[in-house]
N, C-alpha and C positions, 0 to 999 in steps of 0.2 A: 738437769734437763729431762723432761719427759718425753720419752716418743709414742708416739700415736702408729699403729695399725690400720689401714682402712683397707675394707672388703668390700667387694662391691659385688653385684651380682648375685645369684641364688647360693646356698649354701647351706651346710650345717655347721655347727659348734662343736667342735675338739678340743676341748680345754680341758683337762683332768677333771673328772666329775661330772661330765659331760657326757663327752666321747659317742657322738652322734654314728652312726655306723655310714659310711663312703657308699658309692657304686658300688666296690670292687667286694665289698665286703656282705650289702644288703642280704645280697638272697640267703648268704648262709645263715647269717642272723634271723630270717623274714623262715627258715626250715625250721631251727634250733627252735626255736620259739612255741610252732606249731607243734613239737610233737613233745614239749615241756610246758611251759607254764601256759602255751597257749592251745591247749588240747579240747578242751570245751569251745573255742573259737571252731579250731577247725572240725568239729562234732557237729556243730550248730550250722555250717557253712554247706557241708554236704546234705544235714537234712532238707535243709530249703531247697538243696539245687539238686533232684534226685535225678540219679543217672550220671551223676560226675565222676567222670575217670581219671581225672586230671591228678597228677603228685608233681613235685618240685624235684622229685628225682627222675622221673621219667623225663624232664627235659633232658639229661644228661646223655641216652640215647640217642634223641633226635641233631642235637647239638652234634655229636662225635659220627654220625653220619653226614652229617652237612659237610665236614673238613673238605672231604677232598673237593669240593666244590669252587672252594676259596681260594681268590688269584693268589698267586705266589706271592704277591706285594704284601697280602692281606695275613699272607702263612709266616713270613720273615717277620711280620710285626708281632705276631706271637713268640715269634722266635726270641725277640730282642725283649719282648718285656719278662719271660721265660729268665733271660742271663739278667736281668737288672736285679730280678727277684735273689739270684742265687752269688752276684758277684759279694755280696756285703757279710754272707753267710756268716760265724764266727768257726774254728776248730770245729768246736762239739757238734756243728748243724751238718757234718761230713755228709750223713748219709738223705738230707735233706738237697744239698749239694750234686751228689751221683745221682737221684731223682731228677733236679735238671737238667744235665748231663742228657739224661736217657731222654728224656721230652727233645732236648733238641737235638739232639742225633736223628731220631725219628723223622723231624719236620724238613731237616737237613735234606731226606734221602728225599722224602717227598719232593720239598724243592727242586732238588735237582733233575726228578723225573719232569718238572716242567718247564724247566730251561731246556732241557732236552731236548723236549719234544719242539721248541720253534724250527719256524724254517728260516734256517740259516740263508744269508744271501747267496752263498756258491752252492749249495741246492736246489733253490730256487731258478737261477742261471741256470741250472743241469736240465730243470723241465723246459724252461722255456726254448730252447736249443736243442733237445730232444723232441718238444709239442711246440714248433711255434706259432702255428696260428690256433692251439687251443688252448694254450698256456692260462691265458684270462678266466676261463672254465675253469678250469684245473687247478687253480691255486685260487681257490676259494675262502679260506683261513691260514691264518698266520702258525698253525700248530698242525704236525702231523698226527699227534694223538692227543685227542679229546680228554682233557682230564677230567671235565667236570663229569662224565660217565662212568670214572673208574671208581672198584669198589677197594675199599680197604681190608687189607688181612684181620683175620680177628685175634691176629698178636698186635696189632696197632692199635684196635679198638679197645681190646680191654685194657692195655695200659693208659690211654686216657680215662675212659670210664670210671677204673679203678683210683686215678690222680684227682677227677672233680668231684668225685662221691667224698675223697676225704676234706674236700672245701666244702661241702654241704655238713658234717660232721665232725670235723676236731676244733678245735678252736684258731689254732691259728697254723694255716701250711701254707708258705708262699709260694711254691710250683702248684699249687692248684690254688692257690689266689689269682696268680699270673695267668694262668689260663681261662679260669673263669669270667675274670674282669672282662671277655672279651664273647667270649663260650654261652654263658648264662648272666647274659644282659635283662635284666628285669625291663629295665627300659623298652627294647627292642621287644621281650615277650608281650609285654601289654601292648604295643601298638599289631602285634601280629594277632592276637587274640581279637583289640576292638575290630576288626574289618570284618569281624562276622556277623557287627550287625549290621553291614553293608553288602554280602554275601549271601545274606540269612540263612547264618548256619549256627544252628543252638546248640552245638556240643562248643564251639572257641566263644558264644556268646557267657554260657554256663561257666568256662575257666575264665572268664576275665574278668567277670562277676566274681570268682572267688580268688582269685589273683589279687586283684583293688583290694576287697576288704578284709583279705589277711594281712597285706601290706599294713593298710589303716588299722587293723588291731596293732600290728608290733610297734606302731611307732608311737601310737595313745600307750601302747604299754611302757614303751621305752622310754618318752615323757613321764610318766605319772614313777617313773626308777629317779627321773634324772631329781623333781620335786621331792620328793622324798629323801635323796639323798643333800640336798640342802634346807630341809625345813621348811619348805615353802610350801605355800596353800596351794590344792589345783586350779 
């Protein structure tokens, strides 16, 4: 009896020989590329677009100052893809393992700083019973400290930093896989980049322009690996 697979929807091919690169994985590949076999792309990409300051590592600052911004719902689900990444680890990935450890210890404290911070209901009660006819005033949000305002120590900072810089650069590290899948969304970069020609604003018009078609070189290149590797005509 033969079974049949059926895929529906968008996709790539991961078959051995294949091996199309995912989300979680693009950008690292969409870097790897540019500053190897796709060096003349990205040579050719800045000469046309002059004044580009854009790299695919500098997202990695803007990304790790954005964190503390992120509801707690949003900070836990890094947390959990973080342990998915590290639960499967084997022995020898030990110190791959204590890397996710320390990522979520980190997120952990964060977390906790914004539970914290709600206002609990017999707090709440306390103002209204100490203010009661301004109570409505006064309890204007659901948080006593504003977290989307706090700044991160730069022992927080650089350990992420230094966690997604090695997903732009090794080949394969799942605590900055885990992170980045979420961190350095290509996705999300390109739609936050096109709004500038809505904006008209020529420095995110300039990166999106070279964002697309370094994109479209890896993947003309990574087809023209995939042909090659089976004999096929382009």
């Amino acid at each position: 009896m033969t079974s049949r697979l059926l895929i529906t929807g968008a996709g790539v091919d991961r078959s051995v020989g294949i091996e199309f690169p995912l989300a979680n994985t693009l950008l690292a590949d969409v870097t790897n590329y540019l500053s190897g076999e796709g060096k003349g792309v990205d040579a050719a990409l800045r000469e046309m677009l002059p004044g580009l300051r854009f790299s695919f590592n500098s997202m990695i600052a803007r990304a790790v100052d954005k964190i503390a911004t992120r509801e707690p719902h949003e900070q836990k689900a890094m947390v959990q893809r973080v342990k998915e990444a590290i639960d499967g680890l084997p022995p020898e990935e030990e110190a791959m393992r204590k890397h996710g450890l320390l990522i979520i210890r980190l997120f952990e404290k964060l977390a906790v700083i914004a539970e914290n911070s709600q206002l609990d209901p017999e707090t709440e009660a306390l103002i209204r019973e100490v203010f009661p006819h301004e109570a409505d005033v006064l309890i204007d949000s659901d948080s006593i400290l504003d977290i989307h305002k706090l700044s991160l120590s730069d022992t927080f900072k650089t350990v992420l930093k230094q966690t997604l810089r090695k997903g732009l650069t090794s080949s394969r590290h799942a605590v900055a896989a885990a992170l980045g899948a979420d961190m350095l969304n290509i996705e999300t970069l390109l739609i936050e980049k096109f709004l500038g020609f809505y904006n008209d604003k020529p420095a995110d018009i300039k990166n999106y322009i070279y964002i697309a078609w370094s994109l479209w070189a890896f993947l003309v290149h990574k087809q023209r690996q995939v042909l090659a590797h089976h004999g096929a005509r382009p």
